[in-house]
N, C-alpha and C positions, 0 to 999 in steps of 0.2 A: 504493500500500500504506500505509495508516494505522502508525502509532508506537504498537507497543505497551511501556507502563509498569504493571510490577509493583506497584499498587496491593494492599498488605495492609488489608484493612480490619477497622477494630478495634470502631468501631460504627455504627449505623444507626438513624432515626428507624422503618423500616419491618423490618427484623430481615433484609433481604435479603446475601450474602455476593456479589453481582455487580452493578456498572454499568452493564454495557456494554451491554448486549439491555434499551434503551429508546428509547421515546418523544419524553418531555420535553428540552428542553436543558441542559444541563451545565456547569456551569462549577466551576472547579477553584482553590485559595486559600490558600499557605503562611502567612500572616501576616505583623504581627500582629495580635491583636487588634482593636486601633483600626483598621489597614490592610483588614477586614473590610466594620468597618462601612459606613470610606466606599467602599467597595465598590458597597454596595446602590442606586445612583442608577445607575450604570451596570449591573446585573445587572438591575435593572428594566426597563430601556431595551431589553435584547439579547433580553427574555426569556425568560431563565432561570428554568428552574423547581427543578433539583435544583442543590444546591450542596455542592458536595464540600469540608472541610477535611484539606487536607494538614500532616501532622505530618513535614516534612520533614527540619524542623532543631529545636535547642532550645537555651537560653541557656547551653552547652557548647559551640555550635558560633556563638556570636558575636549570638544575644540577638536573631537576627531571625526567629525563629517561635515557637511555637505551641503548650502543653501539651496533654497530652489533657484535662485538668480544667478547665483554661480554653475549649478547643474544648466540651467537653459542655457548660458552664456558658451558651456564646453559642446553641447550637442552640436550646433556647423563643426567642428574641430574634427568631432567623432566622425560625423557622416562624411568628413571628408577623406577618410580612411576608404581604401576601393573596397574594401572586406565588408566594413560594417553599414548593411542597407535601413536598422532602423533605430533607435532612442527613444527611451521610454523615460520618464520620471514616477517613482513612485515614494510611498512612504508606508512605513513600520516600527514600530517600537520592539522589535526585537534584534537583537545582535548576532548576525545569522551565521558568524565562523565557529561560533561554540555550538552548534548544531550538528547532529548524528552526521557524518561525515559518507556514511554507509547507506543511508536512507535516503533515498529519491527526493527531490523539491517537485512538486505541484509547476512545472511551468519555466523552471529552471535547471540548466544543463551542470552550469556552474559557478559557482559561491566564491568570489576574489576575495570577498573579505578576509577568507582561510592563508593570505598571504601574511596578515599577522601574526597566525600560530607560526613562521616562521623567525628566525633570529635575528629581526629586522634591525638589532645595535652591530649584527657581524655582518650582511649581505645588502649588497644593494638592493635599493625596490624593487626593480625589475628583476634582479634572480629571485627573489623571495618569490615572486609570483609566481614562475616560472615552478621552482621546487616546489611551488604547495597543489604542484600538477603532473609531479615527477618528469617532465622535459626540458628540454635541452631549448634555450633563443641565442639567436645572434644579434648581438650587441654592439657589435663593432661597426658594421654597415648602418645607414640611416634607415629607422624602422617609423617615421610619422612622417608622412606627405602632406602636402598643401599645392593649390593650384598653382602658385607664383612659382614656375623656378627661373624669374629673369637672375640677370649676375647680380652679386652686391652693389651696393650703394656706398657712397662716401660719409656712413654716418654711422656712430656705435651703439649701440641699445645698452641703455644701463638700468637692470631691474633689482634693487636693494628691497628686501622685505623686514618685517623686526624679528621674526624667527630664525633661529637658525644662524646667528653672527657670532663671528670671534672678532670684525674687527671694527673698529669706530666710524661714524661720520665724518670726523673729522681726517681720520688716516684716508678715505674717499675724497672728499673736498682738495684735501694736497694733492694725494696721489693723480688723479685727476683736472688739476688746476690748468696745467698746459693744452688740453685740448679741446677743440670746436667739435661742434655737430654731435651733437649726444641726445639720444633720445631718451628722456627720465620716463619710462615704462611702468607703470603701477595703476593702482585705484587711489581716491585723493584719500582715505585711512593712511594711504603708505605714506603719504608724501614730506613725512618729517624725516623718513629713512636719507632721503637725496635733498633735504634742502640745504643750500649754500653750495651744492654740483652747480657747474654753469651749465645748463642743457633746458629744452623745452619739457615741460612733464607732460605728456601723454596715456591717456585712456583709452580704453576700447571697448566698443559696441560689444563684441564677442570672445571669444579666443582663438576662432580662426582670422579672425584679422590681427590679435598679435603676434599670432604665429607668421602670419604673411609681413608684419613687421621685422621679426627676428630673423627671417630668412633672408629678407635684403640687405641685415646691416653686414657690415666687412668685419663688425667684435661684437660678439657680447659677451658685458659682465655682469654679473649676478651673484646671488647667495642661493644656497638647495631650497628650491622652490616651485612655483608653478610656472613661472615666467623661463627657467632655467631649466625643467622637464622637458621645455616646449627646445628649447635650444639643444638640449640633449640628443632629444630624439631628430633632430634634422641636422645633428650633427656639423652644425655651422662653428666657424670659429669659437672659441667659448672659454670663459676664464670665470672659474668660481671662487667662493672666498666659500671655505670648506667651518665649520665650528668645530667647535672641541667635541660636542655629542650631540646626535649622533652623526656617522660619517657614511650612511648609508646610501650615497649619493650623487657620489663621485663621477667623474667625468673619464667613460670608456670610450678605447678606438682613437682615430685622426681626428686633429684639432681641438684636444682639451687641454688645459691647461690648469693649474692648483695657484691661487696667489701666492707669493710672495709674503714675507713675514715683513718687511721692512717698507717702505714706501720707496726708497729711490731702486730695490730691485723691482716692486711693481711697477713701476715708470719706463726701467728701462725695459722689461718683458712686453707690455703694452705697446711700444716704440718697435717694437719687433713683428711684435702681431701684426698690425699694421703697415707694415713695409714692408714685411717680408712673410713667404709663405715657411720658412725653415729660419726659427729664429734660433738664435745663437743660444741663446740663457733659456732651457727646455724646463720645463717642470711639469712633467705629464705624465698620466696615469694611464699609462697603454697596457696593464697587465693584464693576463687571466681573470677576469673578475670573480670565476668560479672557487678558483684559488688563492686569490692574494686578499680578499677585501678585510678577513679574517686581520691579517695582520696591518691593516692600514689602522682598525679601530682601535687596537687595543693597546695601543701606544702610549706613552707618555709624549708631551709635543717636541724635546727633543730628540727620541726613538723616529718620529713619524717625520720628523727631518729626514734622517737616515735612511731612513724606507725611502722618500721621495727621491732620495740623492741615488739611491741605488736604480731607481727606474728611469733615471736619465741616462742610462747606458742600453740603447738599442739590444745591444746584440746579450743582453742578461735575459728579457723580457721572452716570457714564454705564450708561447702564439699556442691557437686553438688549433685543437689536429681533426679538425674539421665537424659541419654544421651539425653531423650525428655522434660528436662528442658527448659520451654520458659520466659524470663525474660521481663516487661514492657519496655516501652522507655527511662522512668527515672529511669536510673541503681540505683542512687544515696540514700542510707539511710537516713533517716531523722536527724540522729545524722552527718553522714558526709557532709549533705547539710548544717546544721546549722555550723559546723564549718565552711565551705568555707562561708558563708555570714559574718561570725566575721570579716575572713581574709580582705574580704575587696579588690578591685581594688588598684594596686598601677600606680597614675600614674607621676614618678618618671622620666621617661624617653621621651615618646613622647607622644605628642597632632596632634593628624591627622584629619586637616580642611580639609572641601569637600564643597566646595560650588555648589549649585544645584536651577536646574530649570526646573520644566518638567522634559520630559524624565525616568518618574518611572521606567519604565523594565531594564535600565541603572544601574540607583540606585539601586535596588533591588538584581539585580547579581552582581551588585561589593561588595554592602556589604555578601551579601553570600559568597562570596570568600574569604572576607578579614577577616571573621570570623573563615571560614575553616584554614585559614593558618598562621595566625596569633595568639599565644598570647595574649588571650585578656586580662593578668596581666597585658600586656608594653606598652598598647598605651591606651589615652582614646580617643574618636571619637566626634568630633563637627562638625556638618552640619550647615550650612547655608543654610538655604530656602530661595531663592531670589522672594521668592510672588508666588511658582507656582499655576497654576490652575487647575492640573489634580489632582490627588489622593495623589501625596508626603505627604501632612500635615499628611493626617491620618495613613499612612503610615508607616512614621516615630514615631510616637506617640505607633502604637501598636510594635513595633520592640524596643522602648525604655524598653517597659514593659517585655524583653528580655533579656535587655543587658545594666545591670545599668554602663557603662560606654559610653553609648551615651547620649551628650547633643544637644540638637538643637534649633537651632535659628530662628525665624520667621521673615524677612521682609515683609511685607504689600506690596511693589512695589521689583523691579528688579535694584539693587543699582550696580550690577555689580559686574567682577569680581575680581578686588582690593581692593573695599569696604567687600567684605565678608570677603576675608583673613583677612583682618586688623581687621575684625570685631571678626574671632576665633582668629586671634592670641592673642586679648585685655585678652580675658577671659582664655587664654589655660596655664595648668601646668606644662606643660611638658619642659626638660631641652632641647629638640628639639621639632621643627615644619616641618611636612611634609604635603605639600599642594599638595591634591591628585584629580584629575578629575572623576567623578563618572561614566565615561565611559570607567574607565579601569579596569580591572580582573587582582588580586595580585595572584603570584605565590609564592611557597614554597620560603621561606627566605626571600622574600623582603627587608621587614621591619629590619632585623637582620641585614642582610648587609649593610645597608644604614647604618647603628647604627655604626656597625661595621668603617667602613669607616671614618666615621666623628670623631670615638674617637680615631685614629690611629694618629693625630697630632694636635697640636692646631690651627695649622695654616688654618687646613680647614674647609672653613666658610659653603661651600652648595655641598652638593651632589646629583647627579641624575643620573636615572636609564636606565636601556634599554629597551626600549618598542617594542613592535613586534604588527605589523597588526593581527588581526584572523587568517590569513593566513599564517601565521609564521614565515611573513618578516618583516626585520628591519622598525620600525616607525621613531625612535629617536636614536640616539648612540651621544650626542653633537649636538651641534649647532655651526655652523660656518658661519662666511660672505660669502655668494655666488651669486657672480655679485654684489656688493654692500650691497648686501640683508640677515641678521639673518634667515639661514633656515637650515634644516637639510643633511647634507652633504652624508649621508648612507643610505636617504630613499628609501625602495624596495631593499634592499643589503640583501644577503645571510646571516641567522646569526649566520652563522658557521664560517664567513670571521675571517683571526687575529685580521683585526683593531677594530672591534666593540666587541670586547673580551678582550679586554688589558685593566686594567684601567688605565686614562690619566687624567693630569690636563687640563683643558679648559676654553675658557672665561664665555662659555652659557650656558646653559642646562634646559630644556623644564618644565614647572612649571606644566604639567602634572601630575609627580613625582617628586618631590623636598624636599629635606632634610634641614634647615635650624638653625644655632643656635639661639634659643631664645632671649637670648641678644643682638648678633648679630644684629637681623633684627630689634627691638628694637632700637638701636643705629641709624642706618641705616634710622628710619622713617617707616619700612614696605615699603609695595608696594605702588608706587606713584597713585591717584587715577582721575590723569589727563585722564591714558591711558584708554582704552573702550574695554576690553574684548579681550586684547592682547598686546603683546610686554612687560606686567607686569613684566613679569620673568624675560627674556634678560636683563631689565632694572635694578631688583633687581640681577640678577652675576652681572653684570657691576660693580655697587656698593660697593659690595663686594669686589672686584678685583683691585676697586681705594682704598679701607682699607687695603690692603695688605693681603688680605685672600686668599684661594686657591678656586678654583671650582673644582670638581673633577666629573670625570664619572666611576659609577661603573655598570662592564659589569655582577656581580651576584646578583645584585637585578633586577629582571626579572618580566614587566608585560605584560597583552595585552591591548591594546590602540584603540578603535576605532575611534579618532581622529574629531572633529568637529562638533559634534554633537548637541553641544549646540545654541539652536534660534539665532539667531543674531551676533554667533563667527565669521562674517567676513566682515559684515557690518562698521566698522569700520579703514579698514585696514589704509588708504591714510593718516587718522588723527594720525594713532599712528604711521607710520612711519616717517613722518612728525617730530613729536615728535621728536620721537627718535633721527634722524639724526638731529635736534638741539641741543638736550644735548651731542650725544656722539658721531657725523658723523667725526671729528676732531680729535677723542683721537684713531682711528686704525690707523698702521702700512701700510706700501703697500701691504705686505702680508698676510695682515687681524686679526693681532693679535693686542691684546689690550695695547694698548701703557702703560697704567698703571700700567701693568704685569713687575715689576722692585724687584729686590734681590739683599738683600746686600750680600755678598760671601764668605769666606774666602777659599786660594784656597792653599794648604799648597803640596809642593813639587817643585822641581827644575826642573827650566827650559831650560838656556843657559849651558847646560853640552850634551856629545853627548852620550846618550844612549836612551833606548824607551821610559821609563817613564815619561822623560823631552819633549819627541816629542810629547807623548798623550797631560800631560799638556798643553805646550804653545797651542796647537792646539785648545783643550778645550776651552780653555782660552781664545784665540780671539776669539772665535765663542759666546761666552757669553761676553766679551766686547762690540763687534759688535750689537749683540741684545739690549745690553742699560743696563745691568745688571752693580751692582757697585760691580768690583772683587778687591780684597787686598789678594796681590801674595805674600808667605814666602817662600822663596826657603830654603832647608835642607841642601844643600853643595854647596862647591865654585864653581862658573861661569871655564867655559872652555873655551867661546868664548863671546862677548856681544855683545850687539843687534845691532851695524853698520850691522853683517853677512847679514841682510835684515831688509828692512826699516820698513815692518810690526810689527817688534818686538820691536818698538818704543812704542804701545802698553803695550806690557807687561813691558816694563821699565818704566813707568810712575807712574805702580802697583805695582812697587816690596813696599813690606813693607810697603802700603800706608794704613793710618787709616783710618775704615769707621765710617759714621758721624751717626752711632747708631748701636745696636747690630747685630752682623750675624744673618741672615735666617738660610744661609746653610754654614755647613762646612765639604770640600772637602779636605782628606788625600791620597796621593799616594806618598808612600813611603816603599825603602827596607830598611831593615827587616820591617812589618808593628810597629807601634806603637800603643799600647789599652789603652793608656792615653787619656779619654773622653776632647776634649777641653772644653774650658771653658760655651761657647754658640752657640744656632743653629745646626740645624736638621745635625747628623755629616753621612759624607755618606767616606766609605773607598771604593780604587780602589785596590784590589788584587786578578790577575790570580791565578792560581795555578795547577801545571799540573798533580799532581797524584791522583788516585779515589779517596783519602781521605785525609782530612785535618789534620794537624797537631793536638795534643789532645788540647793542649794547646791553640788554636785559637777557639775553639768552644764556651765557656762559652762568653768571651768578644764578641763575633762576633751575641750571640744571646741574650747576654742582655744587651750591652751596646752601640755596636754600631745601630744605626739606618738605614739606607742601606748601601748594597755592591754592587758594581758594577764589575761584571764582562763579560770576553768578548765574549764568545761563550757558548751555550746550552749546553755543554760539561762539562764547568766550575762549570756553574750552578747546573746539577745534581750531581756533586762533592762534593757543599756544601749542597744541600738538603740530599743528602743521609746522609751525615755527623750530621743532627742535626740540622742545620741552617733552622731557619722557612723558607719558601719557598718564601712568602709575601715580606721578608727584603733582597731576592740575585732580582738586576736586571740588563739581558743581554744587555749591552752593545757595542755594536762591534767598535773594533779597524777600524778608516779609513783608504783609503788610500789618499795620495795626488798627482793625477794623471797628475799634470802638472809635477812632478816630477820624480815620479816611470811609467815609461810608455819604450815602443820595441824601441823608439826612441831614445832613452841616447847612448851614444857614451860609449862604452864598460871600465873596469877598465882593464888595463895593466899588467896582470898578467906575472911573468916567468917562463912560461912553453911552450912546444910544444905539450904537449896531448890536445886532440880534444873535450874527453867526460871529461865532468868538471861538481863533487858534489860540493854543497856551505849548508856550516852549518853558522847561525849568531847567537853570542847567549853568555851566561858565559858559558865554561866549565866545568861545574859542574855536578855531578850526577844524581842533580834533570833533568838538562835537556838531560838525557843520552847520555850525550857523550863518557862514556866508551860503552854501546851498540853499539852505532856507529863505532868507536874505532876496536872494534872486528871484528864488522861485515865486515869493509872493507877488513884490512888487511886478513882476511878467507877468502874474495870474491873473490881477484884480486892481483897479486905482481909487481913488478918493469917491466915486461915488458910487461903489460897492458895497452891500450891506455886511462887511465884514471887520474883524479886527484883530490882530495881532499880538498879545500877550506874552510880552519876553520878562522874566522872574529871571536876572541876574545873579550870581554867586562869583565869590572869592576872588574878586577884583582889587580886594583890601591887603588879598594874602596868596596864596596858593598860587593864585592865576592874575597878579596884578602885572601891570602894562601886557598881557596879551587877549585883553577882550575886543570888541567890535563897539565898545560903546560910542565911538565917535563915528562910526560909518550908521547908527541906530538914532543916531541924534540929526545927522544930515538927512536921511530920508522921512526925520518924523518933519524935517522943514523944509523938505521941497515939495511943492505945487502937484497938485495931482496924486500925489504917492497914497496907494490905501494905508489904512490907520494902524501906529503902531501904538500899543502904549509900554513903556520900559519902566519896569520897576527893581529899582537895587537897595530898596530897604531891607533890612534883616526882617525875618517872620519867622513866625512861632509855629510848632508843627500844628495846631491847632487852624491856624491863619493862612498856613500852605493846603490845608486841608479846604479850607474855604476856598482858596482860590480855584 
């Protein structure tokens, strides 16, 4: 009986609403992108004539599939294949390479996704494919066509993406600085990767018309990507900038080339490509790819020198002994196997406990997974055997003989699951601990992000992930009080939703997947071994959070969680909340936040003066008063009014200038002109809008290496600074409020002198940046003096901020010349009260 999969499909090259009553053969392809292309040398091979894209997953559920816009975007590309006559788009919530591999699909020949049960950190993409079908592609010949084949053009395509880099913008920018006619290839997300390149940036309707791009230029350069798949496979010129992990990606056969570690040898390599078809300074990866790729990965960077330096001797390189070449399952030399055993495991980074009990087919496909997608240089693996009785012991024992970075632990009885952790954490090396449940399945990145995460501040003590049912729905996204009760706040939530996508700090987070610092938990005690196979976790964030550490949730480490599975996980609930609400039922808030959750602050801008930046402030500022946080307010200029105006602002005068009684957490700058003087201590976060598509040059270096976040007010802003160069990680959107007891249809109107009916209002400095000469023009063209209309210009910081650069003199001339419609200009100071009126 064939597997039949609910295939929704959403489009079609042929307009047909069924797959299954055909012909041709099938094959089937979650992503991404790039994972497509090199797809097609094996899809060729099997052939394949219909190629389904499955929309299984999306960068909500861990960044390893496939939009629909990007799926329609690749279908010309595909069809442009002489093989492949049709395209389909469909969607599924299931992840179809962990599927009976023996067992027929309903409509499908074959399942690409099974290219990542292969060791896609040792083999290129496209051999992974290839072996997860046992045949043999060629690689070295150009395997993706496009209609263009006029000759090159005088111009180089440069496609940088933010994945996948080891080397700076700035090393691109130099490297690059001597040459014309560049074509900056991307989507506008990318385009902070190439700004400061001198070249036109370029987008494409499709991706057969980037492809038709790439084929004409005379170079291209790139990072392993989709733009670089596409250069790949047609074999044009090509220079990649290769990462540290992974290296699965590389550039086979004529005209590839590996950057350069230094910028004046990428200059003079580029200089080569370009003038000549036989450059002198070679750096190319013309190996076996069946047998070398092994040892490209597993290098240290300067080993994988060595290696490169050795493949610039033509006559070492071992050529294929032809198309029906079938190679063993251990690609591996016996010279390149012996050096990877020198190298040795490093395990420098994390130690990942799993405590287990029963439940073998559990264990057994987490560890499959986590072996698939992980690194096995950055973590070592400690199991705890809590006494099972079925098969685990032996289990683990021949999977050791595997994978000399698993160690395992025997208990004789079932100690629990506090006692195990305590028990890997005693023996584990790792500068982190993540305590993992062996009923979950790791998705690409996990581990990295977690990593990622925890080293982005010192302050953060534990990290955790977002789990999804099999089903695709949210498990876990936080933990939060609900009805009294530590539970999951998003479980069964869409997990495309924004909130389980944002990372946040939080009190909880599910010890499911838990990221922990070493010494931390150490200091800390571990997990208390009172509780009984729950509430451990909660207990150790709590902890945490009364040391002043952060928790944090991160929405790109991505797993799937089949959630309780373990014997006796609930048998104990009454006693561990019991617990619980005797150590910490006292220390929440009314609105369920952890009363220990306190920051020291410095909050540096002015308050009692009447312009906006003083209105965010104070407003800020109580709101974090109010929460319990210890704010010490420095105001940058003199008071305009003081805090009788309302009694709330009794508040902020108790802060002005007040000293806190140990060093800042966080330090808060909002102030004009900005200032890029790093204070002295604490995570420094600056407040600057900014309204034109780009940022000042001069703001870019300070803003991306010295300040720590930026806050600013709308998605608008944001991609201002992203496109600019500003990591994307350090801008976060902020929105300006409003205060609706105040601003609201009800206010009693401001007393204007005028009798026109139709009334514009500008508030704002006169200045350029905020166009007020566009403004300016546009009226005066619009409408003249006997138009029923009027002009309302609310000036600011003429006095200060913005003094000698407003328009008040070109605002005074037009309110006196003859004809002009009606301006009225006002630069008295107003009360928020009084601005609300107006």
């Amino acid at each position: 009986m064939k597997l039949s999969i609910n295939f929704k499909i959403l489009w079609d090259t042929i307009n047909e609403v069924h797959f299954d009553q055909r012909k041709a053969r099938t094959c089937v392809h979650s992503g991404n992108a790039g994972d497509i292309i090199y797809s097609l040398p094996t899809v060729k091979e099997l052939g394949v004539k219909h190629y389904v894209i499955n929309l299984n997953s999306n960068p909500a559920m861990g960044g390893r599939g496939i939009t629909f816009e990007t799926a329609k975007a690749l279908a010309p590309l595909l069809l442009a294949q002489p093989y492949i006559e049709r395209v389909t788009i469909v969607k599924c919530n299931v992840f179809l390479e962990y599927l009976d591999p023996d067992q027929p699909m309903e409509g499908i020949d074959y399942v690409l996704d099974r290219f990542r049960l292969q060791d896609v950190n040792k083999h290129h993409l496209a051999i992974c494919h290839a072996l997860a079908f046992g045949i043999h592609v060629n690689l070295y010949e150009k395997w993706l066509h496009v209609d263009s084949e006029e000759e090159s053009k005088d111009y180089i395509v440069v496609a940088l993406t933010p994945r996948y880099r080891s080397l700076s913008r700035e090393f691109w920018i130099e490297a690059l600085s001597a040459l014309r006619n560049i074509v900056l290839l991307g989507i506008p997300q990318e385009y902070h990767c190439v700004a400061g390149i001198h070249g036109d940036f370029v987008t494409c309707k499709d991706f057969l018309e980037m492809a038709k791009i790439i084929r004409g230029a005379k170079l291209f350069i790139g990072n392993p990507s989709l733009p670089y798949a596409i250069a790949e496979g047609l074999k044009v010129k090509r220079l990649v900038e290769l990462p540290q992990q992974p290296r699965n990606a590389y550039p086979i056969g004529e005209n590839g080339y590996v950057v350069p570690n230094s910028v004046k040898e990428t200059r003079t390599l580029i200089e080569q490509l370009i003038s000549s078809s036989n450059p002198k300074t070679i750096i190319r990866v013309t190996q076996n790819p069946y047998k070398i790729s092994a040892e490209i990965v597993s290098k240290s960077d300067k080993e994988v020198t060595t290696v490169r330096g050795t493949l610039t001797k033509e006559n070492n390189v071992p050529e294929l002994e032809g198309d029906q070449q079938r190679y063993p399952e251990d690609q591996n030399s016996k010279e390149t196997r012996r050096q990877m055993e020198t190298l040795g495991p490093s395990y420098s980074e994390v130690s990942i406990i799993m405590p287990v009990f029963n439940n073998l087919t559990f264990t057994r496909n987490c560890l499959e997974a986590l072996y698939k997608v992980t690194p096995s240089d950055i973590f070592e693996l400690i199991i705890v055997d809590n006494g099972s009785t079925d098969d685990t012991r032996s289990f683990l024992e021949t999977f050791k003989r595997k994978h000399n970075n698993l160690i395992p632990i025997r208990n004789e009885d079932n100690l629990g699951f506090a006692k195990a952790c305590n028990q890997g954490a005693k023996i584990a090396k790792g500068k982190y601990l993540v305590f993992l449940n062996n009923d979950t399945i790791p998705l690409d990145r996990w581990l990295e992000e977690l990593v990622k995460v925890a080293e982005s501040d010192a302050k953060v003590g534990v990290v955790g992930a977002k789990l999804l049912y099999p089903n695709g729905k949210i498990q876990h996204a936080g933990i939060e009080l609900i009805n009294g009760i530590p539970d999951h706040p998003y479980r069964f939530a869409d997990p495309s939703i924004p909130e389980v996508n944002q990372q946040r700090e939080l009190d909880m987070v599910t010890g499911a997947c838990m990221l922990i610092k070493k010494e931390l938990f150490e200091k800390l005690g571990g997990c208390d071994e009172l509780y009984k196979n729950g509430m451990e976790d909660v207990d150790l964030c709590l902890k945490v959070r009364e040391k002043g550490f952060n928790v944090i949730y991160c929405p790109k480490s991505v797993l799937y969680h089949h959630e309780g599975v373990t014997e006796g996980r609930f048998d104990h609930v009454k006693h561990n909340l019991t617990l619980f609400f005797k150590k910490w039922g006292n220390k929440f808030e009314k609105e369920g936040r952890f009363a220990g959750d306190k920051n020291l602050i410095v909050w540096e801008g002015s308050q009692f003066t009447y312009h906006s930046l003083a209105l965010i402030n104070r407003e800020i500022c109580l709101q974090l008063i109010r929460k319990g946080h210890d704010v010490s307010i420095i105001p940058y200029e003199p008071h305009e009014f003081g805090p009788e105006l309302d009694e709330k602002f009794k508040l902020i005068k108790d802060r002005l200038n007040k000293p806190l009684p140990a060093a800042a957490d966080i330090h808060v700058r909002h102030q004009w002109p900005p200032n890029f003087n790093p204070p002295s201590e604490g995570h420094w976060v600056m407040i600057q809008p900014w309204e034109y598509g780009v940022l000042p040059e001069d703001w870019v270096k300070p803003m991306s290496e010295l300040v720590d976040e930026i806050w600013v007010p709308s998605r608008h802003v944001w991609k201002t600074y992203v496109r600019s160069g500003i990591p994307p990680d350090r801008v976060v959107v902020i929105p300006n409020g409003v205060n609706l007891d105040v601003f609201n249809p009800h206010v009693e109107p401001y007393s204007l002198p005028t009798k026109k009916k139709f009334r514009f209002l500008f508030v704002g400095g006169t200045i350029w940046r905020k166009g007020i000469d566009i403004l300016l023009s546009a009226y005066t063209e619009a409408f003249t003096a006997q138009d029923d209309v009027t002009l309302v210009i609310k000036d600011m910081g003429q006095d200060s901020f913005y003094r000698g650069q407003g328009a008040s003199d070109r605002i005074h001339k037009l309110q006196n010349t003859p004809g002009m419609p009606e301006i009225i200009y006002i630069t008295d100071t107003l009360t928020e009260r009084q601005m609300a009126s107006l």
